[in-house]
C-alpha positions as CSV (number, residue, x, y, z in Angstrom):
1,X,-32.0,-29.9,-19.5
2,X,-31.6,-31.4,-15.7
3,X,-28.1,-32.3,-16.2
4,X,-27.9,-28.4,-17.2
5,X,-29.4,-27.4,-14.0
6,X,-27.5,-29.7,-12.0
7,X,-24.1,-28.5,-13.2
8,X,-25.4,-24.8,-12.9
9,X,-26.8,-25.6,-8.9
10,X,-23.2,-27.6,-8.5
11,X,-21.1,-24.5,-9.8
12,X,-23.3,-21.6,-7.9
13,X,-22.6,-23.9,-5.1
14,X,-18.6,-24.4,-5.7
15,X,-18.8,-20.5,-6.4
16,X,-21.2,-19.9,-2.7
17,X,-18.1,-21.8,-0.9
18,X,-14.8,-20.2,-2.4
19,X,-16.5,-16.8,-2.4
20,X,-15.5,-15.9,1.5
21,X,-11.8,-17.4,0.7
22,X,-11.5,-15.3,-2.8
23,X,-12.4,-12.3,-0.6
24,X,-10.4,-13.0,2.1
25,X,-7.0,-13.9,0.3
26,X,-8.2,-10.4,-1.7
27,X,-8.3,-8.3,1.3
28,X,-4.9,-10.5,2.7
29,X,-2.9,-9.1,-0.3
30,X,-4.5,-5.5,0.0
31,X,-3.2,-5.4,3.3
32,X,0.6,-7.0,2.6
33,X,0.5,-4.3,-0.1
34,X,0.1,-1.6,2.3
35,X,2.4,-2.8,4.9
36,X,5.3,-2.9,2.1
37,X,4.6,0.5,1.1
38,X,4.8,1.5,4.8
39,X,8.5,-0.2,4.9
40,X,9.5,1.5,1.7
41,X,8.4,5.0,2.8
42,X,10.1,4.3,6.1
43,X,13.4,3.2,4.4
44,X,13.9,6.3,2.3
45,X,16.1,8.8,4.2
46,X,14.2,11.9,4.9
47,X,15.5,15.7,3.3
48,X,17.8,15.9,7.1
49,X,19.3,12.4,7.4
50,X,20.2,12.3,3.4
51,X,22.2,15.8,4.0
52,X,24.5,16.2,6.4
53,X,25.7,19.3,8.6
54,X,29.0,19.1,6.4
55,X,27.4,19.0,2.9
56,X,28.1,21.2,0.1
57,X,24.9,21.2,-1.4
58,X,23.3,25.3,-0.9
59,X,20.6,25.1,1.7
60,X,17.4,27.3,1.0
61,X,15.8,28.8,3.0
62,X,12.6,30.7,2.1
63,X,10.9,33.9,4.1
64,X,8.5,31.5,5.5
65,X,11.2,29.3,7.3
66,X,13.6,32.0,8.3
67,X,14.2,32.5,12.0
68,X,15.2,35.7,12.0
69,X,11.7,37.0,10.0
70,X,9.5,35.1,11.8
């Protein structure tokens, strides 16, 4: 029974020490997760730079974007 407790102090121990690290590395990768998004998302070509003035895809414009009904 006290060799039990001595591996269970040792390992709550072990576990008190790489707790900060775990959590750390854990918030690390959150954080290199969201900075990768942010490159992707500002990588992707917008609706005006992925068509041009000379394209021959129809533009559409609804009543809410219309100049002259505004």
């Amino acid at each position: 029974m006290n060799l039990f407790l001595n591996y269970l102090v040792v390992t709550a121990l072990l576990a008190l020490v790489l707790l900060p690290a775990g959590l750390g590395l854990a918030r690390e990768r959150r954080i290199d997760r969201q900075l990768r998004d942010a490159a992707r998302r500002e990588a992707e070509p917008t609706e005006t730079e992925s068509r041009g003035a000379f394209s021959r895809e129809p533009r559409t414009v609804g009543p809410a974007q219309c100049p002259l009904l505004s």
